[in-house]
C-alpha positions in Angstrom: -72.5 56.0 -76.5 -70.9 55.4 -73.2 -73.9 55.5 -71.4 -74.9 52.5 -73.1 -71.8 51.0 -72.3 -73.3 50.1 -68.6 -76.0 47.9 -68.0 -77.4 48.1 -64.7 -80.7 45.5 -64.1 -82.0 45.3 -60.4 -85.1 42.7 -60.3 -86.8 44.0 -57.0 -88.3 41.5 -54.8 -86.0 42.6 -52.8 -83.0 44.9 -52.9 -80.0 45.8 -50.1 -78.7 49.0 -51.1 -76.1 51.8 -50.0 -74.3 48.3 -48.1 -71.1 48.4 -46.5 -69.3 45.6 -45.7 -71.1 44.0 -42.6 -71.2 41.0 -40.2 -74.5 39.9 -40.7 -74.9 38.7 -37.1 -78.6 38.4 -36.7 -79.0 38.5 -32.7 -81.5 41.3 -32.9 -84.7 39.2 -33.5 -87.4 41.6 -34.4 -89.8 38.9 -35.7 -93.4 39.1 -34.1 -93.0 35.8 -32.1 -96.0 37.2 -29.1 -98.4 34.2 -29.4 -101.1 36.4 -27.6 -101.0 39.0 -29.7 -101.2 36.6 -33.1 -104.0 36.5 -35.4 -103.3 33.6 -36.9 -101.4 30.1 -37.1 -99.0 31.2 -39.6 -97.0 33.9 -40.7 -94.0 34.5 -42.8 -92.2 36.5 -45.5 -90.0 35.8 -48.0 -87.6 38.0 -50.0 -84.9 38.1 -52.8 -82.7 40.5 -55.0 -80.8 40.7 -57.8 -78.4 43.4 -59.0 -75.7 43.0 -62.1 -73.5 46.0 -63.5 -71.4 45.9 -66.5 -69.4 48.2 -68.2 -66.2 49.6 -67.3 -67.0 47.9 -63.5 -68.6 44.8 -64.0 -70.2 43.4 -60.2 -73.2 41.7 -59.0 -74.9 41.1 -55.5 -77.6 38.3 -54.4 -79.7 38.7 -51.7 -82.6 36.1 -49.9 -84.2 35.8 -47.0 -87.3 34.3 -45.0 -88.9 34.3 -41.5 -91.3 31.9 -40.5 -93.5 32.0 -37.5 -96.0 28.8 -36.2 -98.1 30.0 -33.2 -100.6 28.2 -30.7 -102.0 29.8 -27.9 -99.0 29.8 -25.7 -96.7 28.6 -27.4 -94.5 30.5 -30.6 -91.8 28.7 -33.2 -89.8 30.4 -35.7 -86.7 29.9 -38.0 -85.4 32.2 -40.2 -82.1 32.5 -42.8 -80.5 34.6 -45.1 -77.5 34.3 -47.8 -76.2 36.9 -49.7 -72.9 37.5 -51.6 -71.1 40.1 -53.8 -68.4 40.1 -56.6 -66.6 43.0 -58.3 -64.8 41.8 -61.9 -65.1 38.3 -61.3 -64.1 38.5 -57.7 -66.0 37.8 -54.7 -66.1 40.3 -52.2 -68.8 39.4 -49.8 -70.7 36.3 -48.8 -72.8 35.4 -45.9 -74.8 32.5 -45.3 -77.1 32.4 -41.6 -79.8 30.0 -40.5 -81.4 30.3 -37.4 -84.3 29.2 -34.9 -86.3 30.8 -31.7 -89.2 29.8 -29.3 -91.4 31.5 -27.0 -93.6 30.3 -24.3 -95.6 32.8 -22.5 -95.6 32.1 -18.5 -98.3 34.6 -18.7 -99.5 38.0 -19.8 -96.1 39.3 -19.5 -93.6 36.9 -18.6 -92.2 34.5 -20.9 -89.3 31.8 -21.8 -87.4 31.5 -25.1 -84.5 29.9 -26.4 -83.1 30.9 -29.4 -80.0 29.2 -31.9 -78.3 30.1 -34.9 -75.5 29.8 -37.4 -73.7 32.2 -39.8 -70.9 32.1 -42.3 -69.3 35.0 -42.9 -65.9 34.5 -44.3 -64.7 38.0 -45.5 -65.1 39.2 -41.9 -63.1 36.6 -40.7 -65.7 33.4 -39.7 -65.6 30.4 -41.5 -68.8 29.5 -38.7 -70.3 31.3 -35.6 -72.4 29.1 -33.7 -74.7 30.9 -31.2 -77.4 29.1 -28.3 -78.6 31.1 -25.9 -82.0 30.8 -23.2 -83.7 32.5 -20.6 -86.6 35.0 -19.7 -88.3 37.8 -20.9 -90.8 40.1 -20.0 -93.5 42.2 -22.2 -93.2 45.7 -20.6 -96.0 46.8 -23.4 -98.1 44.7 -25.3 -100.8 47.4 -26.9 -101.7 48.0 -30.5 -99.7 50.5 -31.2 -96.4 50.4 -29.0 -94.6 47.2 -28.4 -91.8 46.7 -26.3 -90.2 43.5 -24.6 -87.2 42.5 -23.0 -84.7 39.6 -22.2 -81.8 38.0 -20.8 -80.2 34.9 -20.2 -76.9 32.9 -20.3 -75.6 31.5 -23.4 -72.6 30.1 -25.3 -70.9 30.7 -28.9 -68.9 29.0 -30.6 -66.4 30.5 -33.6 -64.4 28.9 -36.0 -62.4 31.7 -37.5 -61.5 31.7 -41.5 -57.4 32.1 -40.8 -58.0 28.7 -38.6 -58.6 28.3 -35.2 -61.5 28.3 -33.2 -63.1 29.5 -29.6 -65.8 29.0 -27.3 -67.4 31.3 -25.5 -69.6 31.4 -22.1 -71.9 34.8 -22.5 -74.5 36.8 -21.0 -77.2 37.6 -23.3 -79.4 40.6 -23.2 -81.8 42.2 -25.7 -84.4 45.0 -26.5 -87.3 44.8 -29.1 -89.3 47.8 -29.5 -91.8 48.5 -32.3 -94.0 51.3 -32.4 -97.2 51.5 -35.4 -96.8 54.8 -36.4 -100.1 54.8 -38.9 -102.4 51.9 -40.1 -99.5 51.0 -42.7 -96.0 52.2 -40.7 -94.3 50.8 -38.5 -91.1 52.1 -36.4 -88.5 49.0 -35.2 -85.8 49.3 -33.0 -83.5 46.2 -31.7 -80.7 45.4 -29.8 -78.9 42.6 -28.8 -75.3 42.4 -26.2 -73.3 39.3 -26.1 -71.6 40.1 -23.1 -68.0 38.2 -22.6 -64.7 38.6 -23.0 -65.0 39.3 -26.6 -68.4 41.2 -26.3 -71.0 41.6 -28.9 -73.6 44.5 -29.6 -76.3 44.0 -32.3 -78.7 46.9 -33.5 -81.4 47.5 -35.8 -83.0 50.7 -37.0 -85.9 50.3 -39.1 -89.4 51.7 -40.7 -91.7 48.9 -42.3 -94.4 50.4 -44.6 -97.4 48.0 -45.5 -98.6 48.5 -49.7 -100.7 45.7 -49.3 -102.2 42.4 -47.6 -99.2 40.5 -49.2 -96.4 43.4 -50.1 -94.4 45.9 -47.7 -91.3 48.1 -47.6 -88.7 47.8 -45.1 -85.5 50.2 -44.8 -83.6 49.2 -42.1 -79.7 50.0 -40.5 -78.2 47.2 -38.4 -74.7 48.2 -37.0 -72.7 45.0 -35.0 -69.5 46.2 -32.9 -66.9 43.4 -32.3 -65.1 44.1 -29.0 -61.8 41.6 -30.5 -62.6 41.0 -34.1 -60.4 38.7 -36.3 -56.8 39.3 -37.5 -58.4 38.7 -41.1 -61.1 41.7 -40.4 -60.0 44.0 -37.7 -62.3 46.8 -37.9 -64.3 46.7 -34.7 -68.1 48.1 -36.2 -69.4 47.3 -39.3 -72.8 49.0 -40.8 -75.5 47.8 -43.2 -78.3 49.4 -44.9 -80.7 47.6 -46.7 -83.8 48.6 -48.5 -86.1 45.8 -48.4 -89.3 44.5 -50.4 -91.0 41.7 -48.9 -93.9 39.1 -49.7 -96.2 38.1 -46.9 -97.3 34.2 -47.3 
């Protein structure tokens, strides 16, 4: 039969579906990095996905992932990556690679310091490398159980080394929004944005609902959207979209 001429397996730790092509620019830090708020030392999550197709289209897509959080009473650390990577017959269409690393130190109830660094490959939209350091202040405008919102801004630099050869660095203005609002005991509502404000300007943003199952398990559907003021040659469409569906394991 036909039908049986197409074998799809997902194995769902954690899946990215309905994904278009994106640069997976991860400026919109939406990690829990409060140190006042945290109930304990520790916490993290770490995810991963499989997907194969064969058949008349034979493809397959990767995904991984893991945030990492250390707290003491002022103080917050946190690192985080991802790699994921696509192929349609024996081609590869997609691959990202992006390692990262952020802390917080609370001046007091409200006002805080961070710095935050990372690094992403991204070759199909045109970056062999894109370095990224940034630091400043911030400022918790709400801190209560059920709505959570800070902001922040500082200066910062990047530096890209762009797939077709050649390579840039930027002086930028940072800026960035982190709102997350508990809907019910087990929902949660998230909303980010990040600006890289230059010559070549920047904008990050993430959509997304997290639903808790368990102590250790939750569901997370998310849309991030990054707009490239003067994207590569190799990749010149200015936005790109990605929407993931996301299964997660809390350590």
């Amino acid at each position: 039969m036909k039908s049986l001429n197409k074998l799809s397996v997902v194995l769902l730790l954690s899946g990215g579906a309905l994904c278009h092509q994106a640069l997976a620019d991860n400026n919109v830090f939406t990690v829990m990095d409060d140190p006042s708020t945290a109930k304990k030392t520790f916490d993290g999550s770490a995810s991963a996905g499989y997907l194969a197709q064969t058949g008349n289209t034979t493809s397959s897509s990767l995904t991984a992932n893991t945030n990492m959080t250390w707290y003491q009473p002022n103080t917050a650390y946190s690192l985080w990556g991802n790699a994921s990577n696509t192929s349609s017959n024996d081609e590869r269409s997609s691959e990202t690679y992006q390692v990262g690393g952020r802390t917080r130190y609370n001046l007091n109830e409200y006002d805080y310091l961070f710095g935050q660094a990372s690094w992403l490959s991204d070759r199909f939209n045109g970056y062999d490398g894109r370095s990224f350091l940034a630091a400043g202040y911030g400022r918790q405008l709400l801190n209560g159980p059920v709505h959570s919102l800070r902001v922040e801004a500082g200066p910062g630099v990047r530096y890209d080394d762009y797939h077709d050869g050649g390579h840039d660095t930027t002086a930028l203005a940072y800026g960035a929004l982190s709102y997350q609002w508990q809907l019910t005991d087990t929902t949660k509502f998230i909303q980010g944005v990040s600006v890289l404000g230059s010559d070549d300007t920047t904008v990050n943003s993430e959509t997304g609902l997290q639903v808790a199952i368990n102590q250790s398990f939750s569901l997370k559907l998310a849309y991030n959207v990054t707009w490239n003021q003067n994207p590569p040659e190799s990749a010149p469409d200015k936005t790109d979209t990605k929407t993931t569906i996301m299964l997660s394991y809390a350590m």
